[in-house]
VOFI-941970 format. One record per atom (N, C-alpha, C): residue number from 1; atom name; x negated, y negated, z. Coordinates in steps of 0.001 Angstrom, whole numbers, m for minus. Each point is the difference from the previous one (the first is absolute). Layout:
N
   pati   sedren         x         y         z
    NUM       CA         X         Y         Z
...
END
This chain:
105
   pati   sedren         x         y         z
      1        N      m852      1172         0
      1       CA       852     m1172         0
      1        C      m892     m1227         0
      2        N       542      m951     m1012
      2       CA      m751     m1204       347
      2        C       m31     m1050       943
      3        N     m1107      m623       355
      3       CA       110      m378      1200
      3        C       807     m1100       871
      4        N        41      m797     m1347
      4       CA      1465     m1265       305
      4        C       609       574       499
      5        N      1459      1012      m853
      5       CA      1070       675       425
      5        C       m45       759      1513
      6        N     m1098       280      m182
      6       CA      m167       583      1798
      6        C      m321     m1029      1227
      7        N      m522      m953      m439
      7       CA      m258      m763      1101
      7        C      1698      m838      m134
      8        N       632       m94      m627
      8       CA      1462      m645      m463
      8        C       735       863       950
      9        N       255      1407       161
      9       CA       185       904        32
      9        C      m157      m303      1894
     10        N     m1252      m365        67
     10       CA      m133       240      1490
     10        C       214     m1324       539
     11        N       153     m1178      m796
     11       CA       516      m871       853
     11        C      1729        81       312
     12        N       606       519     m1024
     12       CA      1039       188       118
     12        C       775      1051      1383
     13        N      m989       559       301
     13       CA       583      1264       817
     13        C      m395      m963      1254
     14        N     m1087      m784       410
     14       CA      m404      m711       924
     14        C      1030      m940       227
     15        N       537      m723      m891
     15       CA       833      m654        86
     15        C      1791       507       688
     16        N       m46      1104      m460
     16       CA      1340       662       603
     16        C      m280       647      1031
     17        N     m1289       272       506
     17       CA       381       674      1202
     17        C      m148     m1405      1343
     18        N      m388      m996      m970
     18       CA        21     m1089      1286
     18        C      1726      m340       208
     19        N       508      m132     m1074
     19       CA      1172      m480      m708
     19        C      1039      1108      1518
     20        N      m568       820      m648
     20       CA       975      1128       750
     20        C      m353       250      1689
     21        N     m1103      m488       574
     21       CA      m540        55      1833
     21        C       587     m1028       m80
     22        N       m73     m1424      m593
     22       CA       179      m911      1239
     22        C      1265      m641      m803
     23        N      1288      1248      m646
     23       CA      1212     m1158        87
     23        C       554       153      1050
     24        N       968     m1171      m196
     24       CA      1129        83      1350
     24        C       613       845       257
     25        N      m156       329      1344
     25       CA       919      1396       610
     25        C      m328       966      m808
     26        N     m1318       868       166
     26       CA      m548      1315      m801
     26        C       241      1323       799
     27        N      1116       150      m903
     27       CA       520      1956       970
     27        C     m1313       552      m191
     28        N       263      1495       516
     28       CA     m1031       766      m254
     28        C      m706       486     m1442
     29        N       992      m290     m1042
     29       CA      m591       727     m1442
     29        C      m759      m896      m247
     30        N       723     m1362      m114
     30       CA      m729     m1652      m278
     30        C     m1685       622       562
     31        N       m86       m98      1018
     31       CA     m1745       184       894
     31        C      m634      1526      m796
     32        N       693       950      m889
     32       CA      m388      1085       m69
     32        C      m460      m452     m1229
     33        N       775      m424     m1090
     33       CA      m599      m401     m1222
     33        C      m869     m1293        67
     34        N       243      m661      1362
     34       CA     m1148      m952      m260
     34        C     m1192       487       m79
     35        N       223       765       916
     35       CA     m2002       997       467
     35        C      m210       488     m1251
     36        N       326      1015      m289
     36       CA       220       785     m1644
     36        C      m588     m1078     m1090
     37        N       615     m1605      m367
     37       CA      m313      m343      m964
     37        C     m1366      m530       366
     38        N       223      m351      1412
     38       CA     m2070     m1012       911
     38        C      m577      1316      m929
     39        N       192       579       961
     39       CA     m1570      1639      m218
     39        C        39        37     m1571
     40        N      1227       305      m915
     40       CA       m30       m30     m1241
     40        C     m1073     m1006      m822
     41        N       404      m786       290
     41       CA      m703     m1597      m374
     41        C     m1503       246       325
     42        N       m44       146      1304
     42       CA     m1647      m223       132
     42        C     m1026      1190      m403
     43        N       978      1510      m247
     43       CA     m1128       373      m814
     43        C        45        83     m1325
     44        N       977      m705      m866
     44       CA      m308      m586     m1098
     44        C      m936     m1157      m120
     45        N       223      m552       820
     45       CA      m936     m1247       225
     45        C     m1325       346      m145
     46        N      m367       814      1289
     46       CA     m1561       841      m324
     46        C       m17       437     m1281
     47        N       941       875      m492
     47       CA      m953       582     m1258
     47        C        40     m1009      m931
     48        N       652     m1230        33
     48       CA       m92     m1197     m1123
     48        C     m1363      m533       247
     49        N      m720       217      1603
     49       CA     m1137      m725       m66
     49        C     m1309       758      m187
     50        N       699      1127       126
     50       CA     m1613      1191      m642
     50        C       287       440     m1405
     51        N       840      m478      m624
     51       CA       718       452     m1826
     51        C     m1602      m306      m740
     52        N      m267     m1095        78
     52       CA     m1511       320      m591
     52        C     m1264      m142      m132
     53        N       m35       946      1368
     53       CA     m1394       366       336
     53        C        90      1478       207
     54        N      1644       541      m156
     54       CA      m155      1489       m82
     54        C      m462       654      m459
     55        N      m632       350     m1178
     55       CA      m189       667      m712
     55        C     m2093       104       249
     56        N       m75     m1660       865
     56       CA     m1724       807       336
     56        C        m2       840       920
     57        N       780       547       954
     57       CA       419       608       857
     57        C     m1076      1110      m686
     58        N      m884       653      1267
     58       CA      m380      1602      m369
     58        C      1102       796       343
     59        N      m362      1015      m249
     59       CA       845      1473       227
     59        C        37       563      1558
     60        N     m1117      m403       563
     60       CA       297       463      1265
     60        C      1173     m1299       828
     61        N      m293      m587      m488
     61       CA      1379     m1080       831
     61        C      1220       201      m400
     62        N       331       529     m1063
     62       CA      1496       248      m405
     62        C       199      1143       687
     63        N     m1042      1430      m124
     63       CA       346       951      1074
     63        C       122      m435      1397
     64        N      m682      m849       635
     64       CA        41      m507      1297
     64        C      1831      m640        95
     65        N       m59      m802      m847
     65       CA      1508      m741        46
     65        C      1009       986        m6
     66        N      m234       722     m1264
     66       CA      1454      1211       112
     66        C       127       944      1284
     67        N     m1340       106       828
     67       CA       252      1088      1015
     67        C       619      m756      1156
     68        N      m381     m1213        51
     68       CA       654      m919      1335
     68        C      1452       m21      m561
     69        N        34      m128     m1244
     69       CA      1943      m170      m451
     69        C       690      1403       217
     70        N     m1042       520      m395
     70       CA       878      1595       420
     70        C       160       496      1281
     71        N      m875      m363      1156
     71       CA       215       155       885
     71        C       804     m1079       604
     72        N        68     m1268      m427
     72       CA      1373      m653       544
     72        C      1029       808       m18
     73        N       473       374     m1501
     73       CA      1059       209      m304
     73        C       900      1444       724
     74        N     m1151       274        42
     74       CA       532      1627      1264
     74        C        74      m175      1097
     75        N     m1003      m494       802
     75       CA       259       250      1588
     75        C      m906     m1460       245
     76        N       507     m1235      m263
     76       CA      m398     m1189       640
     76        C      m946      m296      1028
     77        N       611       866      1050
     77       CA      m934       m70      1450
     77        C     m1228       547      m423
     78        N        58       739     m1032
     78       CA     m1715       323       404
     78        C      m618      m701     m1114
     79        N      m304     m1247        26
     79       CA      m368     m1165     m1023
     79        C     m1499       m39       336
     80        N      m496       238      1481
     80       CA     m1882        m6       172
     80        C      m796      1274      m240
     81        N      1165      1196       m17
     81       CA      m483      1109      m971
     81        C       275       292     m1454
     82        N       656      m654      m260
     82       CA       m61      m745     m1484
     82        C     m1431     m1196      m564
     83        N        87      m317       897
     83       CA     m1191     m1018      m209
     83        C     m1191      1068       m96
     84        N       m10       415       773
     84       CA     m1607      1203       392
     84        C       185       812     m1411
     85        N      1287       612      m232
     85       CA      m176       895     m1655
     85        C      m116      m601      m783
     86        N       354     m1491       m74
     86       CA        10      m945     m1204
     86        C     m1804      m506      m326
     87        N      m530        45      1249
     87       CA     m1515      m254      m251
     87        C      m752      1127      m547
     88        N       427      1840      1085
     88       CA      m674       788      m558
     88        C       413        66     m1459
     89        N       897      m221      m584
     89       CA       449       545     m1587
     89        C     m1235     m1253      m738
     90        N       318      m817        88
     90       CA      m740     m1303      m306
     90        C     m1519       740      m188
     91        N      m366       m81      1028
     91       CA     m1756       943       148
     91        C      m253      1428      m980
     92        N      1186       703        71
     92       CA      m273       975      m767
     92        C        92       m32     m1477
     93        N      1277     m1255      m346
     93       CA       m54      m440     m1377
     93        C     m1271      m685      m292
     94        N       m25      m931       360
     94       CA     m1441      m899       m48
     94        C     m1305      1014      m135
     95        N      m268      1230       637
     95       CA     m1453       880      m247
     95        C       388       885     m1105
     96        N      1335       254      m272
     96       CA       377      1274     m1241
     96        C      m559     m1026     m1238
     97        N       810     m1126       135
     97       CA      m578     m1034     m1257
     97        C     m1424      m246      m550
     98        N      m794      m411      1378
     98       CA     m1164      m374       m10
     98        C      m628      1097      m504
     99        N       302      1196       342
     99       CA     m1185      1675      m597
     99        C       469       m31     m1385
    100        N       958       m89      m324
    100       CA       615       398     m1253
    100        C      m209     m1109     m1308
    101        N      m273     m1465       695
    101       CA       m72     m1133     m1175
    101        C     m1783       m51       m53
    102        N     m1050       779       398
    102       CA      m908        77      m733
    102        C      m142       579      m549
    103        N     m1129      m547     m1105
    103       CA      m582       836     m1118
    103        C     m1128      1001       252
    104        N       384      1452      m637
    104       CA      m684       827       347
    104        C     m1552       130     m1142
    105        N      m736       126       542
    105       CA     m1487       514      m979
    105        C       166       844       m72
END
């Protein structure tokens, strides 16, 4: 996606979830979709502000990133043993690369 439309994209959701916390007299859904569109918003926001410099990204950081997301996405609480697999994967991608991207005599 290009990057206008996404940063468009994320002001818009920023904008409704303020829209939606602080109107008058906010039942409970009002505060549920406000949170929903904040969190929405701001990690569009982030990826509007890493859109392009992604791609210098090595390989061991995208494995690092996907293992912390994957371990969010299952069992939250354990986010500092997520962190610890997200480094070992990182280390092990990073030395598989390094043996493998030289040239052999």
């Amino acid at each position: 996606m290009p990057r206008t439309p996404l940063g468009l994209i994320a002001a818009a959701l920023l904008i409704g979830g303020l829209v939606f916390t602080f109107s008058t007299d906010p039942g409970p859904d009002e505060l549920a979709w406000g949170g929903i569109l904040l969190r929405s918003g701001a990690l569009l926001g982030a990826v509007w502000l890493v859109l392009p410099n992604a791609r210098r990204l090595p390989r061991a950081a995208w494995v690092a990133i996907g293992t912390v997301l994957v371990v969010l996405a299952i069992r939250p609480r354990l986010i500092l043993w997520g962190l610890v697999l997200a480094v070992v994967a990182a280390a092990v991608t990073g030395i598989g690369r390094s043996r493998t991207s030289k040239p052999e005599r």
